[in-house]
C-alpha positions as CSV (number, residue, x, y, z in Angstrom):
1,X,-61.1,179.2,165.5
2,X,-58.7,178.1,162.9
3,X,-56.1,175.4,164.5
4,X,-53.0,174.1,162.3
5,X,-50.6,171.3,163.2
6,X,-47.3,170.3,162.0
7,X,-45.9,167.1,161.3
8,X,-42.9,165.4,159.8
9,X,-40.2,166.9,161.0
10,X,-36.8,164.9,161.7
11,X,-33.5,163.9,161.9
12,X,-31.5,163.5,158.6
13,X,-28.7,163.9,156.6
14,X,-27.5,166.0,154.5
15,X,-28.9,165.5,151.2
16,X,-32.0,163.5,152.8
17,X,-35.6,164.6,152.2
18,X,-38.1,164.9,154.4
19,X,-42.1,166.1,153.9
20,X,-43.8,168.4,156.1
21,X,-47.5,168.3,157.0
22,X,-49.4,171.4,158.1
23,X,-52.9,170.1,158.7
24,X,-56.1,172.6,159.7
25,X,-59.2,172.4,161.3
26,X,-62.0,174.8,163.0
27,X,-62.1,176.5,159.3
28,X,-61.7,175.1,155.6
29,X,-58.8,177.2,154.2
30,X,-59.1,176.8,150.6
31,X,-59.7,180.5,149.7
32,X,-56.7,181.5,151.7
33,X,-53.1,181.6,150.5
34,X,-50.9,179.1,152.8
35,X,-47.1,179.7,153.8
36,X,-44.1,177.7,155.7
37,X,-41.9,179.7,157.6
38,X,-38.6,178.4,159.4
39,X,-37.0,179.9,162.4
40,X,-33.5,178.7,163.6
41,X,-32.5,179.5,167.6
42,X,-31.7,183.2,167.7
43,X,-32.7,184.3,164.5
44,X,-36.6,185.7,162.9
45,X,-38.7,183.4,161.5
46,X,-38.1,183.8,157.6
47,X,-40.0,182.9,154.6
48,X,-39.6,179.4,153.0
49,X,-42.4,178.9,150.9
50,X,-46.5,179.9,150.1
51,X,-49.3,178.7,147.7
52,X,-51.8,180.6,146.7
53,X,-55.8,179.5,146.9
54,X,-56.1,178.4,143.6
55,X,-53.6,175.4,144.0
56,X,-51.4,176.4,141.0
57,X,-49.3,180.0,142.0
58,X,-46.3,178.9,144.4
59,X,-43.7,181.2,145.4
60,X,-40.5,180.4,147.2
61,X,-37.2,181.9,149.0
62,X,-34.2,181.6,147.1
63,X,-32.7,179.6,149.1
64,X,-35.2,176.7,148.9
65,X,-36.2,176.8,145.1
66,X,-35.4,173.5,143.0
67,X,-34.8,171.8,146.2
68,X,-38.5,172.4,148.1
69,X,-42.0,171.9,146.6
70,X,-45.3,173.2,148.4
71,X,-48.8,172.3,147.6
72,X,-51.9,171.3,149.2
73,X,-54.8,169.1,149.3
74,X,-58.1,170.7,149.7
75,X,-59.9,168.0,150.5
76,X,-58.0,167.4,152.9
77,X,-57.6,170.9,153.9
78,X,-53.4,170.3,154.2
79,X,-50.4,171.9,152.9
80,X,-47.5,169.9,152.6
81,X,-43.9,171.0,152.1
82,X,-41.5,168.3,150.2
83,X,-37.9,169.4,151.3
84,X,-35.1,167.8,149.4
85,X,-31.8,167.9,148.7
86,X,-31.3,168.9,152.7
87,X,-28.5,171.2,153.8
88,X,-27.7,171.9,157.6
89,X,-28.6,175.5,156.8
90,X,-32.0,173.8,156.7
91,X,-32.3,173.2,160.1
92,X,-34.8,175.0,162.2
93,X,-38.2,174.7,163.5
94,X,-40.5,175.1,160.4
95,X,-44.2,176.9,161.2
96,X,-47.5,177.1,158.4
97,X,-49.4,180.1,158.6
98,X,-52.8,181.3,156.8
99,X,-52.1,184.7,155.0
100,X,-54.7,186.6,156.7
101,X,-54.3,190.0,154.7
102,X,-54.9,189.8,151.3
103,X,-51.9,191.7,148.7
104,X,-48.9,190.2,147.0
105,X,-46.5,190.2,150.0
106,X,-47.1,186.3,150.3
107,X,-43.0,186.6,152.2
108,X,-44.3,188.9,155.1
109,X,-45.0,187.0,157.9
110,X,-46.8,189.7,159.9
111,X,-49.3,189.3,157.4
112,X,-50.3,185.6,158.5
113,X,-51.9,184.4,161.0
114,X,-53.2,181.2,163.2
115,X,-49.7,179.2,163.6
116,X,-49.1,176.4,164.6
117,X,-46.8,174.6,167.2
118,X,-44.2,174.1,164.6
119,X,-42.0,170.8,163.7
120,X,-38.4,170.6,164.2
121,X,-36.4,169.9,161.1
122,X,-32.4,168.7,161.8
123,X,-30.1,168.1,159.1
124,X,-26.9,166.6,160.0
125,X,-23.9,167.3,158.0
């Protein structure tokens, strides 16, 4: 059974960075595409960002490109999610999730699987 956990999640101000961990275990992930979703209180969880087995195809909501970078470290078997340039409309709890279902539709988060626990990001204005 694939387990992932969250880490790095904070206070901060605006403007402030912060880097998210999503480490995984019970399974090596490396031929699955990754994603970080967000979900703030009283609203869906929502696409942030995913990266795609082979290390190099990224994709990213509109709201987060040029300020938020995914990648991951095989070895490792982590994804990591460097947020910058923080905006209070960041805050929520963030979530990684295996894409489970193969296709293109790397945003749909029915398609994934396995979360975890989540870490709670808060950007103060």
């Amino acid at each position: 059974q694939v387990q992932l956990v969250e880490s790095g999640g904070g206070l901060v101000q605006a403007g402030g960075s912060l880097r998210l961990s999503c480490a995984a275990s019970g399974r090596t992930l490396s031929a699955y595409t990754m994603g970080w979703f967000c979900q703030a209180p009283g609203k869906e969880r929502e696409f942030v960002a995913a990266i795609g087995w082979n290390e190099i195809s990224t994709y990213y909501a509109d709201s987060v490109k040029g300020r938020f970078t995914i990648s991951r470290d095989g070895a490792k078997n982590t994804v990591y999610l460097q947020m910058s340039s923080l905006k209070p409309e960041d805050t929520a709890v963030y979530y990684c999730g295996v894409k489970v279902i193969g296709g293109t539709d790397y945003w749909d988060r029915s398609k994934y699987a396995f979360w975890g626990q989540g870490t709670q990001v808060t950007v103060s204005s």
